[in-house]
N, C-alpha and C positions, 0 to 999 in steps of 0.2 A: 526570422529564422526561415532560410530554402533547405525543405526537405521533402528531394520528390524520391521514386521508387527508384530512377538510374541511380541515387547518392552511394556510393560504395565503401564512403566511410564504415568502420567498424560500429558496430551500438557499443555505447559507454559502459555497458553493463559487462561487456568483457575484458575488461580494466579491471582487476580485482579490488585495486586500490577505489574501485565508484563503489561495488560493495559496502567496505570498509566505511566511505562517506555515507551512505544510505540510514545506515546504522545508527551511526554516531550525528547526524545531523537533528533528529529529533530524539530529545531526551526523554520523551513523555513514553516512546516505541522502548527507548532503555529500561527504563524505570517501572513499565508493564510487564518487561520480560518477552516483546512480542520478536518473534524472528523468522526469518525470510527463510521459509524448506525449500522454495523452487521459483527461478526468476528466470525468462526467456523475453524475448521480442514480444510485447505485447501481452502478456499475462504473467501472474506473479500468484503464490499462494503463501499464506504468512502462517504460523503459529503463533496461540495465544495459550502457553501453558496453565490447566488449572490454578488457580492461587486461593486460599482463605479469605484472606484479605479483599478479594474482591468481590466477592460475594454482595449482594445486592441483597439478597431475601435469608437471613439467619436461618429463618427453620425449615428451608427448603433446601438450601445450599446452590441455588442458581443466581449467575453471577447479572454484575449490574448491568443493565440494557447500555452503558454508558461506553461499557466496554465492547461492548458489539460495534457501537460507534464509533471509538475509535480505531478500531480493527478496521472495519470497513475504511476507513478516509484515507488510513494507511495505506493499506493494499492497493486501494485504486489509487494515488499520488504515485506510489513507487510503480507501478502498471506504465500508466504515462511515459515515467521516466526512463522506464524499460526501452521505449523507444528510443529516446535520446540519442541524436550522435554526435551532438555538442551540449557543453553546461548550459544549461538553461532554469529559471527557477520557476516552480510548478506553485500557484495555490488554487484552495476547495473555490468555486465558486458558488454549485451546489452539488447537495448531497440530500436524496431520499434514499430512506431505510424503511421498508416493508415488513415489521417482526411476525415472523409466524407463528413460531412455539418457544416456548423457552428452553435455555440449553438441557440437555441434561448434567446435573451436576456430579464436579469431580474427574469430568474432563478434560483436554485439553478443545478450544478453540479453530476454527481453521477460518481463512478468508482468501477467495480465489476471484482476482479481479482481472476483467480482458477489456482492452481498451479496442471496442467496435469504430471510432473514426478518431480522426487526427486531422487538425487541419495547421495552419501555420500561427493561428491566435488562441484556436482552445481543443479541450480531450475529450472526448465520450466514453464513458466506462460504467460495465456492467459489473456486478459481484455477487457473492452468495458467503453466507457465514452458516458453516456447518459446524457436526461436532463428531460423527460418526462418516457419513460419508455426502455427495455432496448430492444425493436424491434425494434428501431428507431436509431442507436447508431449515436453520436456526431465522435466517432473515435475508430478505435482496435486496439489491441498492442499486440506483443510478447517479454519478455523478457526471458532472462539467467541470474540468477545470483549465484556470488560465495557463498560460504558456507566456512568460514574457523573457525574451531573450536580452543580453544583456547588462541581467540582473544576476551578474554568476562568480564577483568576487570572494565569496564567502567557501566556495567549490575550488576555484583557482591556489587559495590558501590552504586551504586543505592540501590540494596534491601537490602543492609546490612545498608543502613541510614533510612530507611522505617519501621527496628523493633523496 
């Protein structure tokens, strides 16, 4: 992948239909219920609606730390990709999470990830999972992830069944 600052291609994220793939590519993000409030060039912020169901600790009502982690891997994958101005496929390589407090429960979730560097093999990205607002965070995270270009039939299928 060449992607220097003159590239004038458009980011992918302004293709509604890359949305729509965002979505639909991780079924685990479906199936949580977690969804993207606000996605731009380099940071993205996710919702993870309260649910019962997820609940970690019954007589507290604070949900599983499991789900903080997935919220986080999400947000910062799709951060990454936020960049994109070609398909390319994104994986975790790592991921620290720092829990602070526990959520308050009854909630909804939030996760705001900014990808600090970009190079042409992997992503650096910061995040924060709140629940009220994002002074207060639930927990922070740094990941790395790889970049392998390439690997992007599964994207191509997609929007070639979308026209």
């Amino acid at each position: 992948m060449k992607q220097t600052q003159q590239d004038e291609r458009p980011y992918l994220i302004e293709d509604p239909r890359v949305i729509g793939l965002m979505t639909q590519m991780s079924p685990h993000m479906g199936r949580l219920g977690i969804e993207i409030e606000s996605i731009s060039p380099g940071e993205c912020v996710f919702k993870q609606p309260y649910q019962e169901e997820l609940v970690g600790d019954p007589d507290t009502g604070v949900v599983h730390g499991g789900l903080i982690t997935t919220l986080m891997d999400s947000v910062c994958g799709i951060t990454v990709f936020s960049l994109m101005k070609e398909m390319i496929a994104i994986a975790t390589l790592d991921l620290r999470i720092d829990y602070l407090r526990p959520a308050v429960p009854k909630r909804p979730l939030y996760g705001k990830g900014t990808c600090y560097k970009l190079t042409s093999d992997v992503a650096f990205v910061r995040g924060i999972a709140y629940d009220a607002t994002e002074d207060d965070p639930i927990a922070n995270s740094v990941g790395v992830f790889a970049l392998t270009p390439g690997n992007d039939q599964i994207f191509k299928q997609y929007l070639n069944a979308e026209k």
